[in-house]
N, C-alpha and C positions, 0 to 999 in steps of 0.2 A: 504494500500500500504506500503509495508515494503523495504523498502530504506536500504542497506548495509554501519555502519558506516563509513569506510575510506571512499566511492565515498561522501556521502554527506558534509564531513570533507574537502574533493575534493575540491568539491563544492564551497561550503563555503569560501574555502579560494580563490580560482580564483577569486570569485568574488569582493571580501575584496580588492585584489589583484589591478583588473582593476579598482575598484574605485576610490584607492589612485593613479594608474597612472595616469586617468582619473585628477584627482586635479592637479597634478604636471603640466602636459602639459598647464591645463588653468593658473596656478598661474603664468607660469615661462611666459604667453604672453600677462599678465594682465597690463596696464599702467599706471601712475596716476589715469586717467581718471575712468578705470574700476574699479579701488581700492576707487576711490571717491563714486563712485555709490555704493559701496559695504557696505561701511561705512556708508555713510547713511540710506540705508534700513534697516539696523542695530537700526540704533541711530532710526529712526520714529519705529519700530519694538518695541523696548525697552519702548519707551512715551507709545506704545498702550499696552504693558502689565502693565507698571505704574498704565495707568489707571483703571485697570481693569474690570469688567462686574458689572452687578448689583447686581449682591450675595454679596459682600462688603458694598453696603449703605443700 
């Protein structure tokens, strides 16, 4: 299937496009609250790659 440069460049960018929108709308109706939740899934996210797998010991 051969797909013509500019439409998939198109493409591409609409989509780049509506996902940074996509982010702004949630950031800008995020509260404490959800910024807290945010942060911690972060911070436990981070411990379990610290820890890592077994391939290290």
């Amino acid at each position: 299937m051969n797909i013509p440069l500019p439409s998939t460049i198109g493409l591409i960018g609409g989509l780049i496009s509506d996902v940074i929108n996509e982010l702004i709308q949630y950031t800008n109706r995020f509260n404490e609250m959800h910024w807290g939740i945010v942060a911690g899934c972060c911070v436990a996210f981070g411990f379990l790659c610290l820890k890592g797998g077994n391939l290290n010991r």
